[in-house]
N, C-alpha and C positions, 0 to 999 in steps of 0.2 A: 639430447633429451632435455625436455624443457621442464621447467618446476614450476608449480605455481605456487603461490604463498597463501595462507588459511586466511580467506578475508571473512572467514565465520565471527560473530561477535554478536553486540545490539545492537539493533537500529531502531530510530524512531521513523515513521512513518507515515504521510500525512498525502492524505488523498481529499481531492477537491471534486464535486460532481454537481449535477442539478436533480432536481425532482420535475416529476412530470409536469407540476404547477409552474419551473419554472425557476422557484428556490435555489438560488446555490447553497450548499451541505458543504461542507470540512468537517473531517472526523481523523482523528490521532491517537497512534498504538504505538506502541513498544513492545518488539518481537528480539525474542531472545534467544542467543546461541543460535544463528541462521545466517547466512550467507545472502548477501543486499537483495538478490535473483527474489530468495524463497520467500525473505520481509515483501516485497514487493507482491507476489503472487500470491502470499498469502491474506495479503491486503485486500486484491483484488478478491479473492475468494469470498472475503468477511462482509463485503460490499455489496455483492451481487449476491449474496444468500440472504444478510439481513434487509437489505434495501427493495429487495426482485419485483414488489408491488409501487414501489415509489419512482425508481429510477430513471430518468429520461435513457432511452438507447441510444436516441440519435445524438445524443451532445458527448463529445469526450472526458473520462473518467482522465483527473490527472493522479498521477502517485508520485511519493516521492521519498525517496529513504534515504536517511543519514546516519552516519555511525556516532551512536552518544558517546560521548567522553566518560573516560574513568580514571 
């Protein structure tokens, strides 16, 4: 039986994208108590809800999470 180990903690966050004009956009969070997966997807979520008028589809969203130090 295999164990995994609680990679829950912070992470900061930084997602790169364009606007429809064109624009490249970075925008940076810090999500707390979450596992890298949920920082991540909850990034994307924050992105395409607040952006969903701006945002180019066809160009790739990048994400990126790191565990901040304590």
């Amino acid at each position: 039986m295999l164990f995994f180990g609680n990679d829950n903690g912070d992470y900061e966050v930084t997602c790169q994208f364009h606007s429809k004009s064109g624009q490249s956009i970075a925008k940076k969070r810090v999500c707390h108590n979450v596992s890298k997966k949920e920082a991540r997807e909850g990034m994307m979520s924050y992105i395409t809800r607040t952006f969903s008028e701006t945002i180019d589809c066809t160009a790739p969203i990048k994400i990126i999470a790191s565990k901040t130090s304590k």
